[in-house]
C-alpha angles and dihedrals in degrees: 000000000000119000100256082057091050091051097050090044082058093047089052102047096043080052091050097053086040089053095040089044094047084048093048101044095042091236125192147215105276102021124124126238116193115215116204110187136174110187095191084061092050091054092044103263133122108270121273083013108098104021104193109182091193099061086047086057095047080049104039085055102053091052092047094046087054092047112033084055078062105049092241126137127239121226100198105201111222117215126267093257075072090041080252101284127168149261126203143139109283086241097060080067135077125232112264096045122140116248125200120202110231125120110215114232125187096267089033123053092350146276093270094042090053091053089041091056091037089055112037125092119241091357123185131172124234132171107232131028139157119236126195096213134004150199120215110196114193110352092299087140106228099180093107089070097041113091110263099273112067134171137194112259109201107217123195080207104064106157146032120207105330092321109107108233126216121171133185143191130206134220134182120288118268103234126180142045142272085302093055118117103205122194106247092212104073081047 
């Protein structure tokens, strides 16, 4: 397989998980997915040890290709060596977020954030946000920017690459007691 195949394999199957995971989690026009990718686990290395730009931007790619159809935003997780903040369009936040000024590089922040924040238009970094989905690429842990309630989304496309895929949705808390009437559909 020549690189450029290898590349496009790696597009289509980070599009593939982003369609399947948009289609299992209901998710809407204007939501946030959040997008956690190492690409050195993706190329069967340990993570942040084998940083490759141009697999975050095949990936990168794919993802955006499933979400921005759909009208849904991309959170792109920086690394830790960024304390994992994040990179979005300036739209997906309200107004009075707080930005951060940082610029992800491939050592730094992450091959996929670094396309993410090449390719966007208006990006901006923050540190928290709360995503309404996400996709974790390689073991990166992006539960700290989903909304409290997640739930394990199963995915027929679990890994990219090498790199082993899982992906989640949230919905509303569940508050009260035996008594309690809940709405089926934020189930």
């Amino acid at each position: 397989m020549t690189e450029l195949e290898r590349l496009e394999q790696l597009r289509g199957q980070a599009e593939a998980a982003a369609e399947e995971l948009v289609q299992k989690a209901g998710l809407r026009r204007g939501q946030i997915v959040v997008v956690g990718c190492s690409t050195s686990a993706i190329a069967g290395h340990l993570i942040g040890s084998a940083s490759a730009p141009e697999v975050g931007q095949a990936v990168f790619e794919g993802i955006r290709m499933a979400l921005y159809s759909r009208g849904i935003y991309l959170a792109a997780q920086c690394c830790e060596h960024l304390n994992r903040a994040i990179i979005t369009e300036a739209k997906a936040l309200p107004e009075d977020a707080d930005i951060v000024n940082v610029v992800p590089q491939p050592k730094a922040g992450g091959s996929f954030a670094t396309a993410a924040y090449r390719c966007l238009p208006s990006p901006v970094a923050v540190e928290h946000i709360r995503a309404d989905a996400g996709l974790d690429i390689g073991g990166v842990l992006i539960g700290m920017h989903l909304r409290e309630v997640a739930v394990p989304v199963q995915l027929e496309q679990n890994t990219i690459g090498q790199a082993m895929v899982l992906a989640a949705r949230t919905r509303p808390k569940f508050i009260g007691g035996s008594r309690a009437v809940y709405d089926e559909k934020l189930k």
